[in-house]
N, CA, C and O atoms as a Tinker XYZ file with bonds, in Angstrom:
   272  protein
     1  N   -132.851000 -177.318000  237.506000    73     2
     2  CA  -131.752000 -178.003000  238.172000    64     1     3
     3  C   -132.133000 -178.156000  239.635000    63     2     4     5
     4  O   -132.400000 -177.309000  240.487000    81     3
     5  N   -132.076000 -179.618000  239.683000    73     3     6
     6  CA  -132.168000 -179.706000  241.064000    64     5     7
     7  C   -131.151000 -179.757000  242.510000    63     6     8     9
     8  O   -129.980000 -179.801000  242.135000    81     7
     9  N   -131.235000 -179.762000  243.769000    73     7    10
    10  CA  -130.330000 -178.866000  244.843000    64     9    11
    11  C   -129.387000 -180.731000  244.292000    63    10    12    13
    12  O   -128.278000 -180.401000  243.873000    81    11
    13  N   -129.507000 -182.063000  244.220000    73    11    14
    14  CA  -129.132000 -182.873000  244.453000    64    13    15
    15  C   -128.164000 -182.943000  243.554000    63    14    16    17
    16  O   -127.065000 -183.294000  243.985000    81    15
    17  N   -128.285000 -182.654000  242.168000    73    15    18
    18  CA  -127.406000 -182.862000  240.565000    64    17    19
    19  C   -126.539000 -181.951000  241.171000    63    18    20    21
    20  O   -125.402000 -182.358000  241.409000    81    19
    21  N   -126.928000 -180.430000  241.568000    73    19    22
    22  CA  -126.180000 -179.379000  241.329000    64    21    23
    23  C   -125.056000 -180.061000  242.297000    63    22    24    25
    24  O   -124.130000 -180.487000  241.606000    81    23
    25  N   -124.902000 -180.243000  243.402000    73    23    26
    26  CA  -124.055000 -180.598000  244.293000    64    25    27
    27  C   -123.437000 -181.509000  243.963000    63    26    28    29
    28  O   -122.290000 -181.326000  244.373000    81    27
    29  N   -123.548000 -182.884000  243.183000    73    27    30
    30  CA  -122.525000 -183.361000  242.145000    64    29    31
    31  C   -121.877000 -182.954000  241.130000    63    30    32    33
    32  O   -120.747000 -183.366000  240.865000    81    31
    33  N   -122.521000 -182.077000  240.422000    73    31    34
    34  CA  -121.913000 -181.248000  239.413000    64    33    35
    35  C   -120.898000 -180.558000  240.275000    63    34    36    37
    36  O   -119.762000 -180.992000  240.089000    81    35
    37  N   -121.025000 -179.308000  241.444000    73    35    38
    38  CA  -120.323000 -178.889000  242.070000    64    37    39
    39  C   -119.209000 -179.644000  243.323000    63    38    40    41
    40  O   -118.352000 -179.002000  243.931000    81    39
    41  N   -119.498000 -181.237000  243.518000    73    39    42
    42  CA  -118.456000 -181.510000  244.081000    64    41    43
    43  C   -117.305000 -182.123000  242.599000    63    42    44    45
    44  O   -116.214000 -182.583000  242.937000    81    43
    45  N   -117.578000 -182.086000  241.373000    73    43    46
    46  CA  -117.038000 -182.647000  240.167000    64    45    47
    47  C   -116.041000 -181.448000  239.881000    63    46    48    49
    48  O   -114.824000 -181.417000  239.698000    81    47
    49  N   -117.139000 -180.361000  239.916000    73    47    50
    50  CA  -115.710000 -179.687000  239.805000    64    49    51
    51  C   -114.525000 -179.228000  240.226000    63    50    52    53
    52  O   -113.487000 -178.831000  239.699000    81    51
    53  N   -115.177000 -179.469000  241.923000    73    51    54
    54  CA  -113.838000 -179.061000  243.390000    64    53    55
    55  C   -112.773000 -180.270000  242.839000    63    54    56    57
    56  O   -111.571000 -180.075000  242.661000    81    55
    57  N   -113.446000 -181.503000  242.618000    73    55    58
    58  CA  -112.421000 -182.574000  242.183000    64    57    59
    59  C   -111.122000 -182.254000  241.100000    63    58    60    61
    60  O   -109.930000 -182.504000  241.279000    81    59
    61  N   -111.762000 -181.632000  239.950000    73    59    62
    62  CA  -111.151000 -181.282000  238.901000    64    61    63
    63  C   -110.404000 -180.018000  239.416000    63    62    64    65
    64  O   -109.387000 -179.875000  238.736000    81    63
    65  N   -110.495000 -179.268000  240.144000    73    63    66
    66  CA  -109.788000 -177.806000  240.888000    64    65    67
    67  C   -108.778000 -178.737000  241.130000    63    66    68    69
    68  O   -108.013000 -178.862000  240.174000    81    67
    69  N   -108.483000 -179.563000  242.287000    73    67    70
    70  CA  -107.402000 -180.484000  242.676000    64    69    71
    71  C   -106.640000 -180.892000  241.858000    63    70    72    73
    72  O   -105.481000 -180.488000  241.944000    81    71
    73  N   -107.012000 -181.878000  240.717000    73    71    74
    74  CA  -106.224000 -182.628000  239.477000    64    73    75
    75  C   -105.519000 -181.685000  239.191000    63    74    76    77
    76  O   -104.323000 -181.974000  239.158000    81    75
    77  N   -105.981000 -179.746000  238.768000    73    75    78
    78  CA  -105.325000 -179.173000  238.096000    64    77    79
    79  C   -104.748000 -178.474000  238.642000    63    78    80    81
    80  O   -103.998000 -177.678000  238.077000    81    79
    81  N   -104.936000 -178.545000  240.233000    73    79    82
    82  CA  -103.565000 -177.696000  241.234000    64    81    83
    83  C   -102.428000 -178.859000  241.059000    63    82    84    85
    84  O   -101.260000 -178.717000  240.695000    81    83
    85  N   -102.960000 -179.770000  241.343000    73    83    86
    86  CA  -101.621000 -181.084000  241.301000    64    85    87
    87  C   -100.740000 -181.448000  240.168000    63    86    88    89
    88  O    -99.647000 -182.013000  240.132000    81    87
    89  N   -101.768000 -180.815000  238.962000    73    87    90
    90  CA  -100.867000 -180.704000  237.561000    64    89    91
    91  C    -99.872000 -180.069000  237.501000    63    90    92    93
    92  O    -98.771000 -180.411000  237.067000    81    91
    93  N   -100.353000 -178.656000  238.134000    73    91    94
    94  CA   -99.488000 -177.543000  237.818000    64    93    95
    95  C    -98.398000 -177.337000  238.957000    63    94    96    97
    96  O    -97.562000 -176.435000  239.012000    81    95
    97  N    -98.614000 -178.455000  239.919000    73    95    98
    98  CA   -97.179000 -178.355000  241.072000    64    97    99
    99  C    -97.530000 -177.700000  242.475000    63    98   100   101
   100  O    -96.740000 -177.209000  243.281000    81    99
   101  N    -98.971000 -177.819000  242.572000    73    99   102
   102  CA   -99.071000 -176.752000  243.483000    64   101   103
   103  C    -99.963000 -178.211000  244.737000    63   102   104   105
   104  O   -101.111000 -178.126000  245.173000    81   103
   105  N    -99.006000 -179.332000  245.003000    73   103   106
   106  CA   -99.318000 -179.736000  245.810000    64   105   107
   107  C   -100.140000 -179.524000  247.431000    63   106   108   109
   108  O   -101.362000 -179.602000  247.550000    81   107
   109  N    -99.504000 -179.341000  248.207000    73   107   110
   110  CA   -99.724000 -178.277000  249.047000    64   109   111
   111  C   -101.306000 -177.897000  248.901000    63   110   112   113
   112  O   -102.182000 -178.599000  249.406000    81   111
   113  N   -101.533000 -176.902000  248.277000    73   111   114
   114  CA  -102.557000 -176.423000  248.437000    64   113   115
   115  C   -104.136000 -177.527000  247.382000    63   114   116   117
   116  O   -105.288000 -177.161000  247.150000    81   115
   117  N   -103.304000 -179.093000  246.953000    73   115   118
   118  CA  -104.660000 -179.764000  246.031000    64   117   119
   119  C   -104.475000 -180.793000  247.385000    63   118   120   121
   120  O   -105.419000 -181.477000  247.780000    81   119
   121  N   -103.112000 -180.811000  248.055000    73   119   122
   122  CA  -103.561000 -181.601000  249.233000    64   121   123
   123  C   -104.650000 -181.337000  250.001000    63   122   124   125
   124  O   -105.630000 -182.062000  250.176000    81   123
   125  N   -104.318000 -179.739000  250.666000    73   123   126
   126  CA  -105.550000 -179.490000  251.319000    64   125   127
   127  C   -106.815000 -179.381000  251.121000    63   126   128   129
   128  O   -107.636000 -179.051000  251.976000    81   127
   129  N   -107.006000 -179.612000  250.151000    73   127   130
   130  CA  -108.628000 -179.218000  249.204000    64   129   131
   131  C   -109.115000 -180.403000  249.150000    63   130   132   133
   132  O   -110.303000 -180.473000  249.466000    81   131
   133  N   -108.521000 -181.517000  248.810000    73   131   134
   134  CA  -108.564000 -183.102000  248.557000    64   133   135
   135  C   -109.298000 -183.343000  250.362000    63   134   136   137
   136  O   -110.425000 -183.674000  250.730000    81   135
   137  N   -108.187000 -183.033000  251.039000    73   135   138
   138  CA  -108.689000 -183.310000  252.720000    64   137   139
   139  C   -110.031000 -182.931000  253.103000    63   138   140   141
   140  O   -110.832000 -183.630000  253.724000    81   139
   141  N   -110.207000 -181.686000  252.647000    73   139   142
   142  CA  -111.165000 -180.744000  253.305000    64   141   143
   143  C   -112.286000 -181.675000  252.330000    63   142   144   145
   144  O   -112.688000 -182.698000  252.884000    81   143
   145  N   -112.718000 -181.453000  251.190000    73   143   146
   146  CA  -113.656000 -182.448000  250.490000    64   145   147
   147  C   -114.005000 -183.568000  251.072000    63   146   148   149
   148  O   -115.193000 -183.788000  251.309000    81   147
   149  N   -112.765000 -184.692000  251.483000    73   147   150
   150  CA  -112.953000 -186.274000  251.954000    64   149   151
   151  C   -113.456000 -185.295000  253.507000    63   150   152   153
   152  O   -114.674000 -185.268000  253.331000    81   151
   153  N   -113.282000 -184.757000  254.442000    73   151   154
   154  CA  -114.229000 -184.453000  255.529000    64   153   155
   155  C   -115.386000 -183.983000  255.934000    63   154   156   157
   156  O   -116.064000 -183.975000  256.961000    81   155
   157  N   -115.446000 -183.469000  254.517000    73   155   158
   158  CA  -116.930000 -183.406000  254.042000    64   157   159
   159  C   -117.904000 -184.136000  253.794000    63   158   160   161
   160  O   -119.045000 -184.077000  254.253000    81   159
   161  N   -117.272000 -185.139000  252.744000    73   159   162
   162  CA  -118.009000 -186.309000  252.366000    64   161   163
   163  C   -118.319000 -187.453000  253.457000    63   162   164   165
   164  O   -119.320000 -188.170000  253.456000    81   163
   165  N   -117.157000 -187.486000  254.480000    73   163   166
   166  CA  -117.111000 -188.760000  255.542000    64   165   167
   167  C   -118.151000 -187.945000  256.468000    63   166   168   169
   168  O   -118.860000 -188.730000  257.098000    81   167
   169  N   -118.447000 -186.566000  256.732000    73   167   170
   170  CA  -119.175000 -186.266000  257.665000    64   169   171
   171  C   -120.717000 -186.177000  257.530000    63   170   172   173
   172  O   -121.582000 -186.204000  258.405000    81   171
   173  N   -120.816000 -186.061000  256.171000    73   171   174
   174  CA  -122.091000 -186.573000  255.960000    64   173   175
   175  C   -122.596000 -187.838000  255.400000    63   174   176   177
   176  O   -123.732000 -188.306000  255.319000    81   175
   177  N   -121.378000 -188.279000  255.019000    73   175   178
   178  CA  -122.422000 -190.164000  254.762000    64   177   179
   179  C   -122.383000 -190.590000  256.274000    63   178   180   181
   180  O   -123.264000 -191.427000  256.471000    81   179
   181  N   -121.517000 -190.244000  257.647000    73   179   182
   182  CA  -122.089000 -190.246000  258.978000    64   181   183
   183  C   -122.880000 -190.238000  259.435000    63   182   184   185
   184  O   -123.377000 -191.162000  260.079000    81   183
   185  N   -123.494000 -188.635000  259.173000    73   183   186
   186  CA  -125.055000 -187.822000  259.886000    64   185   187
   187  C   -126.179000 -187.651000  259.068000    63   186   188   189
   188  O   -127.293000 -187.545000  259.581000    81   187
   189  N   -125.955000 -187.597000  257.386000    73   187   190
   190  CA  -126.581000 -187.769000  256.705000    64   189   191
   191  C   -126.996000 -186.059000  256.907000    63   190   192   193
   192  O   -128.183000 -185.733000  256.889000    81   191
   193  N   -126.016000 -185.133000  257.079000    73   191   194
   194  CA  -125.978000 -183.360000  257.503000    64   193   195
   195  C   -124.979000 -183.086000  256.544000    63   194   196   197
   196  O   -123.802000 -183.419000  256.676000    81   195
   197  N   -125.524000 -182.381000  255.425000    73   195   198
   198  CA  -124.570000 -181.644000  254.179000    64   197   199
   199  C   -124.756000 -180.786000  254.138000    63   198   200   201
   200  O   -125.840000 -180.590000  253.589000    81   199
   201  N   -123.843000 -179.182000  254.715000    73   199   202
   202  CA  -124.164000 -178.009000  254.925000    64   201   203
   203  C   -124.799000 -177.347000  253.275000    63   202   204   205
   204  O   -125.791000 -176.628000  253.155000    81   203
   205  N   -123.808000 -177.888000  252.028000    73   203   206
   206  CA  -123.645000 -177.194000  250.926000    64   205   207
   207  C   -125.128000 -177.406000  250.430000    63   206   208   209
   208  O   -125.670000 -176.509000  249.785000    81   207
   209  N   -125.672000 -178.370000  250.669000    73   207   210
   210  CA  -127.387000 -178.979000  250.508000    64   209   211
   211  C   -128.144000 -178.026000  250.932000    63   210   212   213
   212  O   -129.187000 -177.729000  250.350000    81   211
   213  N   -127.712000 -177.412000  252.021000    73   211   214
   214  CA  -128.858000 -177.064000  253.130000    64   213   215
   215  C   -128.535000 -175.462000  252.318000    63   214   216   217
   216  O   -129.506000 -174.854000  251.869000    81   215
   217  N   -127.364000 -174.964000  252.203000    73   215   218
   218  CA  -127.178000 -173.336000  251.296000    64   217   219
   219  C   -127.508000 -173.465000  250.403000    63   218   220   221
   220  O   -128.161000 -172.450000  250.161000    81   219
   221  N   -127.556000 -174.599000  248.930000    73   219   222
   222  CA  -128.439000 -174.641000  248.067000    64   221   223
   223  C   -130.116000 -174.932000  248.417000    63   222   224   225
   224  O   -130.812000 -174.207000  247.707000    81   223
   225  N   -130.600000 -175.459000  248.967000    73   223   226
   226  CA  -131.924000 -175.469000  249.087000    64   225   227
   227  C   -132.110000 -174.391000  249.268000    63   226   228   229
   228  O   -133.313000 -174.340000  249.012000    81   227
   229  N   -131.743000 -173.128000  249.609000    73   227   230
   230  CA  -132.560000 -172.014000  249.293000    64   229   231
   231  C   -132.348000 -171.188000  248.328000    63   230   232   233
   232  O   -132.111000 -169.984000  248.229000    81   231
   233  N   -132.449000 -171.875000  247.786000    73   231   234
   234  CA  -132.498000 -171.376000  246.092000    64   233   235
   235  C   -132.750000 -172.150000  244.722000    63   234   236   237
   236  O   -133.106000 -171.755000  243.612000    81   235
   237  N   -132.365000 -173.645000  245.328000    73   235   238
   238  CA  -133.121000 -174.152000  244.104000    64   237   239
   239  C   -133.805000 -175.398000  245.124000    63   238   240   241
   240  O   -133.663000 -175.570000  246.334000    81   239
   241  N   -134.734000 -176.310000  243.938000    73   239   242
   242  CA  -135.562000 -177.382000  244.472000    64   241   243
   243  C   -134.754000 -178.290000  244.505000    63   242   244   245
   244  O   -133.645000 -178.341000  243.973000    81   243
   245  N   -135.522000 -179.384000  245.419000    73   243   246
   246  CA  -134.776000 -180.796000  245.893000    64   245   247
   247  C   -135.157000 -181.354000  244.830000    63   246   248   249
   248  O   -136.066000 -180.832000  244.186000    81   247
   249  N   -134.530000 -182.592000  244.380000    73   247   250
   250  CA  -134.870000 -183.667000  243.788000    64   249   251
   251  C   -135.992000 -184.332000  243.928000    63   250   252   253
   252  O   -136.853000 -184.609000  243.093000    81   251
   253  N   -135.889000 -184.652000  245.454000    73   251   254
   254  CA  -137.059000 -185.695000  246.194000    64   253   255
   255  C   -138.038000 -184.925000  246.079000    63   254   256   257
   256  O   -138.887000 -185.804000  245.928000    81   255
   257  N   -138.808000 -183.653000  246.010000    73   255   258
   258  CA  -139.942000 -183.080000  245.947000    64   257   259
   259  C   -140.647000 -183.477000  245.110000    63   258   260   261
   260  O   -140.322000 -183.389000  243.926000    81   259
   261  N   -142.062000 -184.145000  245.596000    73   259   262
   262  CA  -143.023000 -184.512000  244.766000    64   261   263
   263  C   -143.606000 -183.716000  243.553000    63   262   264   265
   264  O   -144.367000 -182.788000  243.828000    81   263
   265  N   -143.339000 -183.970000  242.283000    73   263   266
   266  CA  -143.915000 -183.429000  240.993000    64   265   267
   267  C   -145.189000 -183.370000  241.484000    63   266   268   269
   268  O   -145.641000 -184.294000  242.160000    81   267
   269  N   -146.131000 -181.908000  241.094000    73   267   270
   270  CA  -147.668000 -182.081000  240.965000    64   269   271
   271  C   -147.864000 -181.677000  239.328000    63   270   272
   272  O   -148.984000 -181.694000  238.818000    81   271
């Protein structure tokens, strides 16, 4: 698994955390999660700087790394 999948897989599921706070009534707190995510996402299609990238790369491989 690479650092790039994993971080879609893992922003898929923060998504799905939300749907199922908002299911269950717990607005409030899928609002704030929803926010905090979209300032995430707007701050790095900005700077092209994704902290959660940079804490997974040390531990698994990039995508872009050349196969030998």
């Amino acid at each position: 698994m690479c650092v790039e999948k994993l971080q879609k897989i893992l922003l898929a599921m923060a998504l799905g955390i939300v749907m199922m706070l908002a299911a269950i009534g717990s607005l409030k707190a899928a609002f704030i999660l929803h926010v905090g995510i979209m300032i995430m996402l707007i701050f790095s299609g900005f700077t092209g700087f994704c902290y959660i990238t940079k804490v997974l790369s040390a531990a698994f491989p990039s995508c872009n790394e050349d196969k030998n």
